[in-house]
C-alpha positions, -999 to +999 in steps of 0.1 A: +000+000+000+026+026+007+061+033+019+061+066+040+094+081+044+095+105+077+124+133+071+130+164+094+159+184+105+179+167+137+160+162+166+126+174+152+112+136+169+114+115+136+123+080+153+101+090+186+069+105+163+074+075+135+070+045+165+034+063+180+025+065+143+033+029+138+012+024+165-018+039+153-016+029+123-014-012+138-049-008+148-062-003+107-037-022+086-001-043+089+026-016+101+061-017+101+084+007+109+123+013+102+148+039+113+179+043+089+202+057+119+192+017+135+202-002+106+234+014+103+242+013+140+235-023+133+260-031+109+285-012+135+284-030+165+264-019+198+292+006+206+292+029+178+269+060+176+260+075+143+278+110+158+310+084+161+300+068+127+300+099+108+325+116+116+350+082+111+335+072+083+334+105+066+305+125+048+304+106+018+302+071+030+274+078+053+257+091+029+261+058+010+251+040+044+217+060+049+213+049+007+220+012+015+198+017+046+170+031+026+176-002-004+176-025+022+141-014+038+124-012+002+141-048-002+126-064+023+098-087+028+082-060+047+091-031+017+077-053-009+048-065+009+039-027+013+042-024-021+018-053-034-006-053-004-023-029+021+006-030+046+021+010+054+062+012+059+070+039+082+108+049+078+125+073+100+156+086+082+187+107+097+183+146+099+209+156+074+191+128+044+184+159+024+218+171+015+221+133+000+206+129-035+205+098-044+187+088-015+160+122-018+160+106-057+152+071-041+127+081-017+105+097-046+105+069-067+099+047-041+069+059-020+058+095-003+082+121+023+068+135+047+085+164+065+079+169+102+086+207+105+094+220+136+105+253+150+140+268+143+141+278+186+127+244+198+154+224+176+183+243+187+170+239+225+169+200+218+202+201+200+220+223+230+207+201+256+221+168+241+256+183+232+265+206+205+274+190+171+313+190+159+292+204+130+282+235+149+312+239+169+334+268+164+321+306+159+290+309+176+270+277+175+235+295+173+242+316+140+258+281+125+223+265+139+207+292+122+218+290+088+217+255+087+182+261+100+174+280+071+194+257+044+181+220+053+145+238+063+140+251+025+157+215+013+129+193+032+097+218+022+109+214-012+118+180-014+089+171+007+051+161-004+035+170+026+046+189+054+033+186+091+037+213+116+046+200+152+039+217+181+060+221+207+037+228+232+012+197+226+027+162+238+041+136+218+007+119+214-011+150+197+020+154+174+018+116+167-017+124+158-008+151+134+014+124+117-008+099+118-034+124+100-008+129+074-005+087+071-042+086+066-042+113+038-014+095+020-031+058+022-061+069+009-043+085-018-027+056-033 
């Protein structure tokens, strides 16, 4: 039935929003749901982290990761079942998957992205609590925030075919709603 790929800018509750989805969406039809960021921890060991993993690794292969992450899920028994019967694949993807084209290009061809936008302010809260990013480091963190912000925030609204506005002031529940809305929509679509 469909493959739903869940994109957003880092820590905008992708992995967190995706499993209440799954959740909801259990109760009308065969759900499963992925996470890219698991499946490459997987192939690393329980040690790694995908902070330690990208920055090892480099740029370029993770990007090639998240892409073989993305394959794998559309290959599987639960991607093609999703595909040929009314079973919904929910996959969570990394924060940075739209600076990576071939997986934005995959995605498209493969089922529907849904952007989970959240505000600029709440992110960098999220983000400063859990440790600044080597990728922010150096200057003034908030400004490199900021035009990141702006940068990955224009990539996912146009890369995106629907958009859902979280708020941050409504629990995790209501925002799973939202999402879930968004789910519905697309289903009945295709």
């Amino acid at each position: 039935m469909s493959i739903i790929f869940i994109t957003g800018i880092k820590h905008s509750g992708k992995s967190v929003l995706s499993s209440h989805a799954a959740a909801l969406c259990m109760k009308h039809t065969s759900t499963f749901r992925f996470d890219t960021d698991e499946i490459i921890l997987d192939s690393f060991g329980n040690h790694a982290t995908i902070r330690a993993i990208y920055q090892h690794e480099g740029k370029d292969r993770f990007m090639a990761l998240e892409f073989e992450a993305l394959q794998r899920i559309v290959q599987s028994g639960e991607g093609r079942l999703a595909k040929n019967d009314k079973a919904i694949v929910l996959v969570a993807t990394g924060g940075g998957i739209c600076d990576n084209r071939n997986a934005i290009r995959f995605m498209h061809r493969e089922g529907k992205i849904v952007y989970l936008r959240q505000d600029e302010s709440v992110l960098y809260e999220r983000i400063e609590k859990s440790g600044i990013p080597p990728f922010l480091q150096g200057g003034d963190p908030r400004s490199n925030f900021h035009r990141l912000f702006e940068q990955r925030d224009s990539a996912y609204s146009e890369m995106a075919d629907y958009v859902v506005q979280l708020i941050d002031l409504e629990s995790i529940e209501h925002n799973a709603a939202l999402l879930f809305d968004t789910i519905l929509h697309i289903v009945e679509e295709t």
